[in-house]
C-alpha positions in Angstrom: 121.9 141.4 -98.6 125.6 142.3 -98.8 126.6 144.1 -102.2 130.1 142.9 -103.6 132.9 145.6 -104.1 131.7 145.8 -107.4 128.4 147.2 -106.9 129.6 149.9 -104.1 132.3 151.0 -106.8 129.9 151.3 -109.2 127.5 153.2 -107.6 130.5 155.2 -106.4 131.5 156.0 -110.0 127.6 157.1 -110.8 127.1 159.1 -107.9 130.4 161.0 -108.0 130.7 161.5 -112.0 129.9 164.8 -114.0 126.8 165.5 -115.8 128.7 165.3 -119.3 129.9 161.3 -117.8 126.4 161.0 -116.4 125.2 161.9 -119.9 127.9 159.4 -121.8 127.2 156.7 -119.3 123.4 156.7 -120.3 124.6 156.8 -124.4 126.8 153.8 -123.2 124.6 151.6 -121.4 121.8 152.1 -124.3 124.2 151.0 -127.0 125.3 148.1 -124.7 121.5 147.5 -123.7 120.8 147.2 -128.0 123.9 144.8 -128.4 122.2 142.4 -125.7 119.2 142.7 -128.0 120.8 141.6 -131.2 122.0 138.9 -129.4 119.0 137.7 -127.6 118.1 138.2 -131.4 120.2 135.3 -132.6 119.6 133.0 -129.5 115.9 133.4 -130.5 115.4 134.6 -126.9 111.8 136.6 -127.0 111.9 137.6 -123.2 116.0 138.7 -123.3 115.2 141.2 -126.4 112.0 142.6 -125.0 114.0 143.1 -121.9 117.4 144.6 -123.1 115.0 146.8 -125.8 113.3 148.4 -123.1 116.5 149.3 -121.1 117.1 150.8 -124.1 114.1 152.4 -124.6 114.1 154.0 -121.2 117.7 155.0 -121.1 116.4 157.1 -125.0 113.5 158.3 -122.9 115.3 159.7 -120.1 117.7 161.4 -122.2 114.4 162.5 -124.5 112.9 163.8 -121.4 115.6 165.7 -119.7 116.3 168.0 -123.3 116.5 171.4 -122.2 113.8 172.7 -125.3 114.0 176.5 -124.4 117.7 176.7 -123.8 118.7 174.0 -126.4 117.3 175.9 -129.3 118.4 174.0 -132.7 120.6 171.2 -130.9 117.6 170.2 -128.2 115.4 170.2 -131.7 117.9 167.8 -133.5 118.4 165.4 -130.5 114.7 165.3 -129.9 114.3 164.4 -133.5 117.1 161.4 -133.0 115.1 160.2 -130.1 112.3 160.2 -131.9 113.5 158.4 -135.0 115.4 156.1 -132.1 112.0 155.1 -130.3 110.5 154.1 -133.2 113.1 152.0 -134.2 113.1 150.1 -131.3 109.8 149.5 -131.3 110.4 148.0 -134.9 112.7 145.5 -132.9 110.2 144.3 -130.6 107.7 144.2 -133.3 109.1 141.8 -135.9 112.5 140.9 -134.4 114.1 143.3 -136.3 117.9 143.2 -135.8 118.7 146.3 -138.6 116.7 148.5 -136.2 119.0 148.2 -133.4 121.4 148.4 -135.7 120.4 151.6 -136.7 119.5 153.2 -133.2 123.1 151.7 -132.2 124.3 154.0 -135.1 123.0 157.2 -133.7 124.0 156.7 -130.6 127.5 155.9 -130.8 128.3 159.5 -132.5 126.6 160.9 -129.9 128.3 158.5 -127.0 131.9 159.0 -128.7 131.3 163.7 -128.3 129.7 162.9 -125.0 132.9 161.3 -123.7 135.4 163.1 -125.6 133.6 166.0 -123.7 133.8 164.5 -119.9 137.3 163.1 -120.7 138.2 166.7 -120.9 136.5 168.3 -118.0 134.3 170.6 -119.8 130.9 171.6 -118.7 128.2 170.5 -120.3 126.9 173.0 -123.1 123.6 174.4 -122.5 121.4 173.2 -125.3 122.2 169.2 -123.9 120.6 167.1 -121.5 120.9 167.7 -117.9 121.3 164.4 -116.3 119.8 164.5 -112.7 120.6 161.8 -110.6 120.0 158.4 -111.1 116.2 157.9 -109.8 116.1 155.2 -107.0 112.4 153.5 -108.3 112.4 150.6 -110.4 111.8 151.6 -114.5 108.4 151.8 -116.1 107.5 150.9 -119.7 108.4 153.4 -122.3 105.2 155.3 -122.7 103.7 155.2 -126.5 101.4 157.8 -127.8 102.3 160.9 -125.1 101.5 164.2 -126.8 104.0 166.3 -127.9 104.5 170.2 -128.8 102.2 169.4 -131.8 99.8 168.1 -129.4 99.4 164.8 -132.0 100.0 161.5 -130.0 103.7 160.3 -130.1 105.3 163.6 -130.9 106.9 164.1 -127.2 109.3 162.3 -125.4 107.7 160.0 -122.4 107.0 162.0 -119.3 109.3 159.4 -116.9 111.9 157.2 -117.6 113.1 156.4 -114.3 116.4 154.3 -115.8 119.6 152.5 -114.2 122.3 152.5 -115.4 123.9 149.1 -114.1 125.2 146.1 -116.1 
């Protein structure tokens, strides 16, 4: 199968950006991921919102997963609380349809894509107490996972253990 000119460029852009783009892209493709939601939303389309919510979902996950909890001190504790809040908000939209929740993840996020760009249009390394953004994984994604233990040790406290995103259109 040929890929268009497209494709190679994007997967030129991924492979040769910074971490802090890496970590902007990811912020970016969730908050376009929760847009296709609300739209599948309003077209009543049950399969496109569970879909787009879990691209969502996995792109939180990731970023949940790769916090940097020793290093990060107060600022991995913050953003682990967003993702946390984030998470459950999402699963409020594939619950009941809810279109205010991805409203409301889409409005933590954006702050949070808007420094992350600001910081890779300006070349600076990533600060310590962020996300390291490895590589985009090469497997297909699996399912957010509910209910993983966390530092508490109480179900649904941690971020999932795998999030195995891609960031494509």
């Amino acid at each position: 199968m040929q890929r268009s000119a497209a494709d190679v460029y994007k997967t030129q852009s991924i492979m040769t950006a910074p971490p802090a783009k890496l970590v902007a892209m990811c912020y970016d493709r969730a908050i376009m991921a929760l847009r296709d939601t609300m739209r599948a939303i309003d077209a009543k389309d049950i399969q496109g919102r569970f879909n787009h919510s879990t691209r969502a979902a996995n792109i939180i996950a990731h970023l949940w997963g790769t916090l940097d909890m020793e290093q990060g001190g107060e600022v991995a504790k913050n953003l682990s609380e967003i993702y946390r809040y984030a998470m459950r908000r999402v699963q409020d939209i594939n619950m009941s349809s809810d279109k205010a929740a991805a409203e409301d993840v889409i409005a933590v996020l954006v702050p949070l894509s808007r420094s992350w760009n600001e910081l890779a249009d300006r070349g600076e390394e990533m600060p310590m107490a962020m996300p390291k953004a490895p590589p985009p994984p090469r497997r297909p994604p699996p399912q957010p996972v509910s209910g993983a233990p966390g530092p508490s040790g109480q179900p649904g406290n941690g971020p999932p253990q795998s999030s195995g995103i891609s960031i494509s259109a």
